[in-house]
C-alpha positions as CSV (number, residue, x, y, z in Angstrom):
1,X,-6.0,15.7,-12.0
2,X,-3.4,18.1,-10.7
3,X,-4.3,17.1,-7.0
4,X,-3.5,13.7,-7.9
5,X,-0.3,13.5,-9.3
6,X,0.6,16.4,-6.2
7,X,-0.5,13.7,-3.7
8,X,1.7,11.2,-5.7
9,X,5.1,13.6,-5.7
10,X,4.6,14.0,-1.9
11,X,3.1,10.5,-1.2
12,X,7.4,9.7,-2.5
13,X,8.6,11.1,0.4
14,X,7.2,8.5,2.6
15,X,9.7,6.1,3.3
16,X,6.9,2.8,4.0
17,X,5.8,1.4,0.9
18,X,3.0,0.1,3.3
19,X,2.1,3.1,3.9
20,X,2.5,4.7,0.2
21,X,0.5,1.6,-1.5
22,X,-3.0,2.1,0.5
23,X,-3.1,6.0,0.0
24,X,-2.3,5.6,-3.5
25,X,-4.5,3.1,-4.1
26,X,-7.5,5.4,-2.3
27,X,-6.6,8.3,-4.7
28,X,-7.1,6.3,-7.4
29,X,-4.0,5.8,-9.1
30,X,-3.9,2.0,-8.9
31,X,-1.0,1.4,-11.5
32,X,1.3,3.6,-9.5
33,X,0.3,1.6,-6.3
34,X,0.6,-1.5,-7.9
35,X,3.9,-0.8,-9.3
36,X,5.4,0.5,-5.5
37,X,3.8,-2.3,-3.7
38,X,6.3,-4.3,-6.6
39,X,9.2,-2.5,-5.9
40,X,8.5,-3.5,-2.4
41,X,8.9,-7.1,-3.0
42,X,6.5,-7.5,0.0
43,X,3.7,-9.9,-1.5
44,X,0.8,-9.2,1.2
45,X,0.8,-5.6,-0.3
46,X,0.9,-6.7,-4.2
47,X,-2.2,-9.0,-3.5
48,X,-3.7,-5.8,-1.2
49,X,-3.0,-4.0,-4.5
50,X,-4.5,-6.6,-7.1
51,X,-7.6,-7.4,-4.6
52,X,-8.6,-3.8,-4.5
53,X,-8.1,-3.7,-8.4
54,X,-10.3,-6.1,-9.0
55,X,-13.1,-5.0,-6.5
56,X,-12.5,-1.7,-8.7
57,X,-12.4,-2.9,-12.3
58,X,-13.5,-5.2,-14.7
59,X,-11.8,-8.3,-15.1
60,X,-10.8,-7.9,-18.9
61,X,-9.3,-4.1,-17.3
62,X,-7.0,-6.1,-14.3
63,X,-6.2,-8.5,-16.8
64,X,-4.6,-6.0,-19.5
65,X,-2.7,-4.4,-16.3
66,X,-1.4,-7.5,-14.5
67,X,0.5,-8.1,-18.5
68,X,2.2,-5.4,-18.0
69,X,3.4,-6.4,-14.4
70,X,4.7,-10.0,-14.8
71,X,5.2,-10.2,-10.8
72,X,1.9,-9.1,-9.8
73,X,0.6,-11.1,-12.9
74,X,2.4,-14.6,-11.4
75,X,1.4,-14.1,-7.7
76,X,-2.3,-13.3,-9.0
77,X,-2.1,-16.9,-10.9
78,X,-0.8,-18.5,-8.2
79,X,-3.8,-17.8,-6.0
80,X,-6.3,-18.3,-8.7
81,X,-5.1,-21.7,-9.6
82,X,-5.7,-22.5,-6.0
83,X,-8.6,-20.7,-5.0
84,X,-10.6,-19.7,-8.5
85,X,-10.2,-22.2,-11.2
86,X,-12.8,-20.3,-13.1
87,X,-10.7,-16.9,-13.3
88,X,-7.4,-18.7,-13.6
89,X,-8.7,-19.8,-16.8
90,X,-10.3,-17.0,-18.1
91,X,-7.3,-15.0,-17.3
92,X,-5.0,-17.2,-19.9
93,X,-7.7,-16.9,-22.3
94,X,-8.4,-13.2,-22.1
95,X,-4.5,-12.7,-22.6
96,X,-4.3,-15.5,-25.4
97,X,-2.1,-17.5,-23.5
98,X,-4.1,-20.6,-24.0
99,X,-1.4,-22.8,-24.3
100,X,-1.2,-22.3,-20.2
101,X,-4.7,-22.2,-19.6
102,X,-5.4,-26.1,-21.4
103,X,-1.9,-27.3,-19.9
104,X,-3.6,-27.2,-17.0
105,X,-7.3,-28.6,-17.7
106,X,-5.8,-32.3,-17.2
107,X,-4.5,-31.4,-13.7
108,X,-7.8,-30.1,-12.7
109,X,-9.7,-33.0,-14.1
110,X,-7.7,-35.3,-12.1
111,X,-8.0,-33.3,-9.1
112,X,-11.9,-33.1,-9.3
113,X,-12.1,-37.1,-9.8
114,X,-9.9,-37.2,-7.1
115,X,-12.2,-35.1,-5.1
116,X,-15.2,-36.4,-6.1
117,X,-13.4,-40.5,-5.0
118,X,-12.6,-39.1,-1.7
119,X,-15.9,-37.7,-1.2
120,X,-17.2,-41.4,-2.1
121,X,-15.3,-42.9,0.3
122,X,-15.8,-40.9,3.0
């Protein structure tokens, strides 16, 4: 444990949060990392940060610590709602904001009926 948090006192001196965020992440202190790749404001090292987190946790785990980073939180439901319907919606649910979650069950319905008219046509 002491190793660590030496690594993460010296890892401060580096000046690239690109560079920071990836050797943070590899000695395990992902909160940290995900909390510099914020401060960064750079968004292709917040998802690197929540993509390793959830090769690395369980998804009830990523979802209690993406509620306590609201940025990291909003680009993770962005891509979800594009790419993962499935875990956007679990995501709402697992925090009990459900009021999100079946805002969005019309969109997708209409989306998939589109989908599925298109696929008719073609």
């Amino acid at each position: 444990m002491g190793q660590i948090r030496l690594v993460c006192k010296l890892l401060e001196f580096e000046p690239k949060s690109s560079e920071q965020v990836p050797l943070l992440d590899r000695v395990g202190d992902n909160e940290y990392a995900l909390a510099k790749s914020i401060e960064s404001r750079d968004a292709d090292l917040i998802y690197l940060t929540i993509f390793h987190l959830q090769r690395l946790l369980t998804f009830q785990d990523l979802a209690s610590i993406l509620s306590g980073f609201p940025q990291a939180k909003g680009l993770f439901v962005a891509f979800c709602r594009r790419t993962d319907n499935e875990t956007f919606n679990s995501l709402y649910y697992s925090s009990g904001e459900t009021t999100q979650g079946t805002q969005d069950l019309p969109h997708e319905a209409f989306n998939s009926r589109v989908d599925d008219s298109v696929a008719q046509v073609s």
